[in-house]
Biopython code that builds the backbone (N, CA, C, O; Angstrom):
import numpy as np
from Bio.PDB.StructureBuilder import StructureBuilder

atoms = [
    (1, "UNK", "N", (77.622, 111.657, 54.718)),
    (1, "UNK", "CA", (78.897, 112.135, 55.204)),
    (1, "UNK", "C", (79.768, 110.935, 55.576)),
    (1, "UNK", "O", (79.273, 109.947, 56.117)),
    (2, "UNK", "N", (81.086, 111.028, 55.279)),
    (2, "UNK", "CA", (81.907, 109.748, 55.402)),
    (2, "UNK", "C", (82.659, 110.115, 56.576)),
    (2, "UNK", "O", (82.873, 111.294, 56.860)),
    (3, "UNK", "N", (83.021, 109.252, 57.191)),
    (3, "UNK", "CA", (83.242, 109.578, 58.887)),
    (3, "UNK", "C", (85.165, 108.974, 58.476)),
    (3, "UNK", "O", (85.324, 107.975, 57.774)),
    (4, "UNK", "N", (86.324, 109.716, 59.007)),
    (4, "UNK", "CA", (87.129, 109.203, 58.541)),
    (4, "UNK", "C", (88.160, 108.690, 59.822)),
    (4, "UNK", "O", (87.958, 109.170, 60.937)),
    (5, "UNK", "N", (88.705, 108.205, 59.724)),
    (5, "UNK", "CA", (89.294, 107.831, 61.238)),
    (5, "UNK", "C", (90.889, 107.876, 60.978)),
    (5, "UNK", "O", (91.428, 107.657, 59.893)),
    (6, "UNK", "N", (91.531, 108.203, 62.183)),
    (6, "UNK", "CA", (93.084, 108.394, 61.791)),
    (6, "UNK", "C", (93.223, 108.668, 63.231)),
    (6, "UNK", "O", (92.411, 109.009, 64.092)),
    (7, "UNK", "N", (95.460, 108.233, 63.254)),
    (7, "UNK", "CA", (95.474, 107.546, 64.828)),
    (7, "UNK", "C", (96.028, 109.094, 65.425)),
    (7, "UNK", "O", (96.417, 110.152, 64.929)),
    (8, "UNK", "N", (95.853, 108.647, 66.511)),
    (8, "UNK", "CA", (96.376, 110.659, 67.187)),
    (8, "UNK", "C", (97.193, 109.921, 68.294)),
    (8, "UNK", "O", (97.295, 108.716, 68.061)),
    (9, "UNK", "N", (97.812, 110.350, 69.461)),
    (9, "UNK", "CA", (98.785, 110.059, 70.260)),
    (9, "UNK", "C", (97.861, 110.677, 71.937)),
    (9, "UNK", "O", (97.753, 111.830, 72.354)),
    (10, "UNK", "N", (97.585, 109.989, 72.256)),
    (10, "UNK", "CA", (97.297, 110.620, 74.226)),
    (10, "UNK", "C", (97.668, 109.757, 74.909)),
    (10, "UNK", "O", (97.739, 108.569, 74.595)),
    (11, "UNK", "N", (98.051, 110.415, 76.289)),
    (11, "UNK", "CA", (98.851, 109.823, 77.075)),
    (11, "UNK", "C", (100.348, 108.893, 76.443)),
    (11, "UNK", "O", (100.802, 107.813, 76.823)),
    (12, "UNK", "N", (100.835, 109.851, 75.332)),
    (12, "UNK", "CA", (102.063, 108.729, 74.717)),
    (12, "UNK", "C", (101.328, 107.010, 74.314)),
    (12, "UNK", "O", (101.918, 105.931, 74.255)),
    (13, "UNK", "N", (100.166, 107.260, 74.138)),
    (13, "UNK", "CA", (99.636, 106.254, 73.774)),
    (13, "UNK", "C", (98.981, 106.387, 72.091)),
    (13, "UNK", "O", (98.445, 107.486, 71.944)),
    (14, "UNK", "N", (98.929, 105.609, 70.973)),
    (14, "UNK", "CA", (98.786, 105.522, 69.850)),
    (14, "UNK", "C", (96.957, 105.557, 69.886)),
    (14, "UNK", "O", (96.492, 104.458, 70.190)),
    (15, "UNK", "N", (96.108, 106.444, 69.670)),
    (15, "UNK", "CA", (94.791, 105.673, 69.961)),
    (15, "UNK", "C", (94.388, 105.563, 68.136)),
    (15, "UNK", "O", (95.174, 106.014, 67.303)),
    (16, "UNK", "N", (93.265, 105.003, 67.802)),
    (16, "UNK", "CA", (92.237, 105.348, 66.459)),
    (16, "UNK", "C", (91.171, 105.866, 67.033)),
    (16, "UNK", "O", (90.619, 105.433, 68.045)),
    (17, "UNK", "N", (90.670, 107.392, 65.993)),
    (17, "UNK", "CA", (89.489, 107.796, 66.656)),
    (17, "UNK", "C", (89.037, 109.213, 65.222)),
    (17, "UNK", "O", (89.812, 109.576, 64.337)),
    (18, "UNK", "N", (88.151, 109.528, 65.361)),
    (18, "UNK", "CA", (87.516, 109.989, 64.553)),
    (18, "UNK", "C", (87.161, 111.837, 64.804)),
    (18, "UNK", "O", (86.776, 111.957, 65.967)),
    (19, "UNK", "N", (87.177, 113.060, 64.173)),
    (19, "UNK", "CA", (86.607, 114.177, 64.793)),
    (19, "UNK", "C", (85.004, 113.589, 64.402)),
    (19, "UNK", "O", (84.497, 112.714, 63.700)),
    (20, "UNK", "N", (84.492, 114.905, 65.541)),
    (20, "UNK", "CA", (83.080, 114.510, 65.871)),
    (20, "UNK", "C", (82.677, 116.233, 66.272)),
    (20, "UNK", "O", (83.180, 116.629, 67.323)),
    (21, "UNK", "N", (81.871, 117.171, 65.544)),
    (21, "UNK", "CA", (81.804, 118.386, 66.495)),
    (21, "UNK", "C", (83.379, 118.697, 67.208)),
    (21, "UNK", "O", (83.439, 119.109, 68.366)),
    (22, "UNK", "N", (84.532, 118.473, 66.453)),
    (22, "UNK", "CA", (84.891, 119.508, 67.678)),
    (22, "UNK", "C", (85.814, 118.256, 68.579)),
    (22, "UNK", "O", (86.890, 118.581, 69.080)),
    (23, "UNK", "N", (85.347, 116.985, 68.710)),
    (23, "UNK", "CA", (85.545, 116.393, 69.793)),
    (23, "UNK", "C", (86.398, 115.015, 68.691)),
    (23, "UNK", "O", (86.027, 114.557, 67.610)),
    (24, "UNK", "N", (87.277, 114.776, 69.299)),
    (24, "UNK", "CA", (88.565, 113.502, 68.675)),
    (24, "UNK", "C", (87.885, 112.043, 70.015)),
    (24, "UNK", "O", (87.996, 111.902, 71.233)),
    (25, "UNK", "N", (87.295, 111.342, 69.036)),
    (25, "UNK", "CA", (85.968, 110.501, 69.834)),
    (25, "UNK", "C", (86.860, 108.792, 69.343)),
    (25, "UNK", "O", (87.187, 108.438, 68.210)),
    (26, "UNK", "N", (87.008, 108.182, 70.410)),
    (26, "UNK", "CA", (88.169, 106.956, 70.225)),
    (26, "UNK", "C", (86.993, 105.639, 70.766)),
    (26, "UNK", "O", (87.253, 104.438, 70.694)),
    (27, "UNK", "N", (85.853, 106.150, 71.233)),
    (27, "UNK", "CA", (85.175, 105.500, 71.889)),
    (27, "UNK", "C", (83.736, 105.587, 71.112)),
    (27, "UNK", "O", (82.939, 106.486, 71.384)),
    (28, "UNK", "N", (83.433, 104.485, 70.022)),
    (28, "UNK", "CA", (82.008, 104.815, 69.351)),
    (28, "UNK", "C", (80.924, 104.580, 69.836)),
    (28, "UNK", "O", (79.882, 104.676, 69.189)),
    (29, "UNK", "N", (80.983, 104.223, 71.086)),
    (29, "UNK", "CA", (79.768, 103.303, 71.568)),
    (29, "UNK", "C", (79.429, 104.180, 72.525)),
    (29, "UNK", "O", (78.393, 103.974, 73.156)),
    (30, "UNK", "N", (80.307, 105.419, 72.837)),
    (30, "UNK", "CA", (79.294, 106.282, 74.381)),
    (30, "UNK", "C", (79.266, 107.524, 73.212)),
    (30, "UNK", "O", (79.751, 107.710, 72.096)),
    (31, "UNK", "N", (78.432, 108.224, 74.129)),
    (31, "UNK", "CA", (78.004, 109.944, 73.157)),
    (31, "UNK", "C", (79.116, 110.432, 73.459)),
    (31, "UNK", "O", (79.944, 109.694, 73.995)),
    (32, "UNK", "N", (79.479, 112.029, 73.153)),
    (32, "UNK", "CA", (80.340, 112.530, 72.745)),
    (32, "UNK", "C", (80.176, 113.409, 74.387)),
    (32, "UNK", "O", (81.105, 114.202, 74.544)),
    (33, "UNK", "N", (79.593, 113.388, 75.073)),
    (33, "UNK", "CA", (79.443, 113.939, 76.453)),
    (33, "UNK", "C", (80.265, 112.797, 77.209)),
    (33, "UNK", "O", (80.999, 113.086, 78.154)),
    (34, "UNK", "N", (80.097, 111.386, 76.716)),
    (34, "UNK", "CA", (80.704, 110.418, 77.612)),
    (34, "UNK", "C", (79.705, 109.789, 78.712)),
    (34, "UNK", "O", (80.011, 108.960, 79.569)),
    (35, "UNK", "N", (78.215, 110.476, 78.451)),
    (35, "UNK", "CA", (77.425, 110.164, 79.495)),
    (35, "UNK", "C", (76.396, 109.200, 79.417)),
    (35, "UNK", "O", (75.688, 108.830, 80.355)),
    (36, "UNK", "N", (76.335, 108.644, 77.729)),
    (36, "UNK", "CA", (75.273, 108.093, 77.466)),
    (36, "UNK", "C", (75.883, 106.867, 76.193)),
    (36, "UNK", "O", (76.582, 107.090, 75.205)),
    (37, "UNK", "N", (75.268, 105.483, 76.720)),
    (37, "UNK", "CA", (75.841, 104.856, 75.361)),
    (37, "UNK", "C", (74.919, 105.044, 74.602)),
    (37, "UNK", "O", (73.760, 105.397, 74.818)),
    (38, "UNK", "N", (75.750, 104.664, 73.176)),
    (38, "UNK", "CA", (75.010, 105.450, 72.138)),
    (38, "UNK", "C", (75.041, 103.462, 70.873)),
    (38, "UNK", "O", (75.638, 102.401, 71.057)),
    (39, "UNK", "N", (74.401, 103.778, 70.134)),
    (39, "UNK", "CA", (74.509, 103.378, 68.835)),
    (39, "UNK", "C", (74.921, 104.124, 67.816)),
    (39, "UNK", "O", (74.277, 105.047, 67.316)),
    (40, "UNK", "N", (76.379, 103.611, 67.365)),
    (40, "UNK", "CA", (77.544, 104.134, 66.537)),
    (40, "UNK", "C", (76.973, 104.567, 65.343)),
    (40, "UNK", "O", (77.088, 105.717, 64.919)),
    (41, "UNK", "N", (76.263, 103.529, 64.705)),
    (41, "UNK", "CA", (75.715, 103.577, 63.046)),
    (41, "UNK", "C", (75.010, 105.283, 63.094)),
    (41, "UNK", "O", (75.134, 106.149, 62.228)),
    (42, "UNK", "N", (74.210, 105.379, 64.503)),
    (42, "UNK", "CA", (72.640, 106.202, 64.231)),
    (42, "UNK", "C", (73.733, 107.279, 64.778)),
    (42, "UNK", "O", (73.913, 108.356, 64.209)),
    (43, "UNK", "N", (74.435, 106.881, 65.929)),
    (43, "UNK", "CA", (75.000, 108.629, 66.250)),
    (43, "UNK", "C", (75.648, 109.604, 65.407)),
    (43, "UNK", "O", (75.381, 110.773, 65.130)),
    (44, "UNK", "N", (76.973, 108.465, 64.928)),
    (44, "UNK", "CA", (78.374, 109.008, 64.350)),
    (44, "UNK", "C", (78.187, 108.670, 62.950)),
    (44, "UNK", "O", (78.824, 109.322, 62.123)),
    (45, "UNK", "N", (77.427, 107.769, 62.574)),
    (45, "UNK", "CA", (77.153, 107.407, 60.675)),
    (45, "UNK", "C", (78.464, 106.508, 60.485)),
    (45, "UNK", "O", (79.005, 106.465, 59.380)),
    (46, "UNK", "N", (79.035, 105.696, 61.718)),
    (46, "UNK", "CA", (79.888, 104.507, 61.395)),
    (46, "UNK", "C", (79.450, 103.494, 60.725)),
    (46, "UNK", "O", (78.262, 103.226, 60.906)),
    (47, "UNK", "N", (80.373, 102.470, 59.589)),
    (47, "UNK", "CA", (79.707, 101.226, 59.309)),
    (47, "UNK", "C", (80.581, 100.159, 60.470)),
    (47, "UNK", "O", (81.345, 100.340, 61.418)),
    (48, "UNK", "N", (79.872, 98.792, 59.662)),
    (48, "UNK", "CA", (80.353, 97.968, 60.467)),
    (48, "UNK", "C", (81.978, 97.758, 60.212)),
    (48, "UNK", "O", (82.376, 96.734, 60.767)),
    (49, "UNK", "N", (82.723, 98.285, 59.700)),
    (49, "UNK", "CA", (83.859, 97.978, 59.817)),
    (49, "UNK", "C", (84.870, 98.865, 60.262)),
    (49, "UNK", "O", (85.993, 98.611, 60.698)),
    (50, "UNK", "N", (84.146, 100.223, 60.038)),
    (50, "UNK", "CA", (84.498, 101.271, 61.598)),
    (50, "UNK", "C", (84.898, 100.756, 62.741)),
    (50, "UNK", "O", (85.952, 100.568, 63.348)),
    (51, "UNK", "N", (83.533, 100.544, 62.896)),
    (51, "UNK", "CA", (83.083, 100.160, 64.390)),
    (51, "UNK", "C", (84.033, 98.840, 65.055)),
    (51, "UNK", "O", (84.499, 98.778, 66.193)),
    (52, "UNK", "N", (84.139, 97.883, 64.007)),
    (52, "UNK", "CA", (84.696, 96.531, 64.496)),
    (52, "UNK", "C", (86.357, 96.975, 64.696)),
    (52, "UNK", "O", (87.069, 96.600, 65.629)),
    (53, "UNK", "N", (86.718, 97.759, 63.706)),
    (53, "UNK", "CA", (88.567, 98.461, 63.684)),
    (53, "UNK", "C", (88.352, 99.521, 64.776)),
    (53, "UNK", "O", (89.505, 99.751, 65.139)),
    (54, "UNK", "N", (87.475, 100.356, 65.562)),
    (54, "UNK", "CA", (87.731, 101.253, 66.451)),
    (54, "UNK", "C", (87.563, 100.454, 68.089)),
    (54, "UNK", "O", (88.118, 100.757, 69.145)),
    (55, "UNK", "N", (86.547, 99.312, 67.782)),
    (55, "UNK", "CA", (86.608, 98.260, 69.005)),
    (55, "UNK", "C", (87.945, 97.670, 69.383)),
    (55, "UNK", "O", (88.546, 97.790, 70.451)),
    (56, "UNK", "N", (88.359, 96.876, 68.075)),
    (56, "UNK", "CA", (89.581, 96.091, 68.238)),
    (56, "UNK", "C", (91.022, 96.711, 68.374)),
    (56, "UNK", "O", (91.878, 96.110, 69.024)),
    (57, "UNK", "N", (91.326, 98.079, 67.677)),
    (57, "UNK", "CA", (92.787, 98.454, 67.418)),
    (57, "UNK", "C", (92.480, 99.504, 69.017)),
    (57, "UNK", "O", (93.540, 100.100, 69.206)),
    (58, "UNK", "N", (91.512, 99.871, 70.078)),
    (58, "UNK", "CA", (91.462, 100.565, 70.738)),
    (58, "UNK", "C", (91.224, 100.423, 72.193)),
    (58, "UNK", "O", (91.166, 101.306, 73.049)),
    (59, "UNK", "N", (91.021, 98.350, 72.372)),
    (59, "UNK", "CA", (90.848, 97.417, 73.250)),
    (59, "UNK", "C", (89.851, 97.693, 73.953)),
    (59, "UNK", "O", (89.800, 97.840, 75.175)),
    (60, "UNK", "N", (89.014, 97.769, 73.163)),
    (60, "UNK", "CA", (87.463, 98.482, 74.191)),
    (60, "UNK", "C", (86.676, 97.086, 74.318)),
    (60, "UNK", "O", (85.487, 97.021, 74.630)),
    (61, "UNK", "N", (87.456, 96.026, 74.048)),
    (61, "UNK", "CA", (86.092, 94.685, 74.709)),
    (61, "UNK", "C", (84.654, 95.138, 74.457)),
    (61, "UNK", "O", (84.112, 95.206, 75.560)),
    (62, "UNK", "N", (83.833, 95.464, 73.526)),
    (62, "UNK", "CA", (82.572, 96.037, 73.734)),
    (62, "UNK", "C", (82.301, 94.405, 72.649)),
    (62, "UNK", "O", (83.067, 93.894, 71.832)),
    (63, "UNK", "N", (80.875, 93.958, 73.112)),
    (63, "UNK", "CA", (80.626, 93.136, 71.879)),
    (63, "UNK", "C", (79.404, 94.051, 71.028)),
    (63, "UNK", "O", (78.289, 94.446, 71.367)),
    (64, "UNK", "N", (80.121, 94.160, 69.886)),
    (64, "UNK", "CA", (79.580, 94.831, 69.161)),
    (64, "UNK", "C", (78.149, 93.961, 68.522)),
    (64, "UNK", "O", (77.900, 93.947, 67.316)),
    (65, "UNK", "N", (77.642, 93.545, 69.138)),
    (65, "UNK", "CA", (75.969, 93.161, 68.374)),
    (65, "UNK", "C", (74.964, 94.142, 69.924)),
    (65, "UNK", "O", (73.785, 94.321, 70.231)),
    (66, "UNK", "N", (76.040, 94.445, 70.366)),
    (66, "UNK", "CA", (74.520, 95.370, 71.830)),
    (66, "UNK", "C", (74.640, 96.151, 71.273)),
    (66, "UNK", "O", (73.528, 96.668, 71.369)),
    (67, "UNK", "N", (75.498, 97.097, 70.320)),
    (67, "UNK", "CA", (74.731, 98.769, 70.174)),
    (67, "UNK", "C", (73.701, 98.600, 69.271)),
    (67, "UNK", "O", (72.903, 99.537, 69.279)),
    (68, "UNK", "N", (73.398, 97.479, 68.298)),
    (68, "UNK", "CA", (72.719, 97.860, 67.947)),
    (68, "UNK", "C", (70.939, 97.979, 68.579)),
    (68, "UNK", "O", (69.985, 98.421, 67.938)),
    (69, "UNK", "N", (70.927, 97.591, 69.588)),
    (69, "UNK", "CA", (69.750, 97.565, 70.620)),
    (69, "UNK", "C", (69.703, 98.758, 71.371)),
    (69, "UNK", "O", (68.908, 98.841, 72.306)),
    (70, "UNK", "N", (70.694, 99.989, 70.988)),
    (70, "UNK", "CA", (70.658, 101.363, 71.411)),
    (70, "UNK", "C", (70.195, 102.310, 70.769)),
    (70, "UNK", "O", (70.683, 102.795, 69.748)),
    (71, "UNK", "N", (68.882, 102.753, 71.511)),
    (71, "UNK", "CA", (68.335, 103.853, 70.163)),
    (71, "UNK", "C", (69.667, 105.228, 70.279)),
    (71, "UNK", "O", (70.477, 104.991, 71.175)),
    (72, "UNK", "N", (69.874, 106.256, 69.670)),
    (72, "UNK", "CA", (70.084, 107.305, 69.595)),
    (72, "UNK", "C", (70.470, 108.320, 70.929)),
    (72, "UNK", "O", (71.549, 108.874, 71.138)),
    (73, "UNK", "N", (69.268, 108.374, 71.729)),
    (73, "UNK", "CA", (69.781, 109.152, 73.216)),
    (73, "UNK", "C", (70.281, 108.094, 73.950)),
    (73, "UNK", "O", (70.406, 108.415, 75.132)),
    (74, "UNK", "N", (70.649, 106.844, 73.691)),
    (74, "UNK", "CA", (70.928, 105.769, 75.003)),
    (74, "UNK", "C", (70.405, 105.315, 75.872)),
    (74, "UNK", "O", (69.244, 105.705, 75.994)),
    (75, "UNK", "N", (70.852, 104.385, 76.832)),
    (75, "UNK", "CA", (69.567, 103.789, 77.656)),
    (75, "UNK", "C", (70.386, 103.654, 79.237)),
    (75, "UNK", "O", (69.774, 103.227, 80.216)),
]
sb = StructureBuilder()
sb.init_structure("model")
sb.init_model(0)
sb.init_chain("A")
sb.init_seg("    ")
for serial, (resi, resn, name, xyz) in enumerate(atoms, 1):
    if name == "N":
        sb.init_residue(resn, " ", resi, " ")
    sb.init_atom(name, np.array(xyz, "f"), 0.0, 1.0, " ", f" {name:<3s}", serial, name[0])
structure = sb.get_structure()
């Protein structure tokens, strides 16, 4: 399944973010509850250039080499 991303508007703000179940997810690195970080690749089926364009165009400072040390339910 190809995961597709496109920009939506909240808070009058421009975000990039992806549907997910239901849920418009701007943030690849926590679950879709918001309660658990996740690993993007295994949760959402992002590649690395998802992931690096939803970090950077969405100012989430995350360094992207820790998710991959996240199994699936988070830690």
């Amino acid at each position: 399944m190809t995961i597709k991303l496109y920009y939506d508007t909240i808070d009058n703000k421009k975000v990039l973010g992806f549907n997910w179940n239901g849920y418009y997810i701007t943030d690849p690195f926590t679950s879709s509850c918001t309660r658990f970080m996740v690993n993007p690749k295994i949760e959402y089926g992002l590649n690395d250039n998802q992931i690096k364009r939803l970090n950077d165009e969405n100012n989430l400072n995350e360094n992207i080499n820790d998710y991959k040390n996240l199994d699936k339910l988070g830690e």
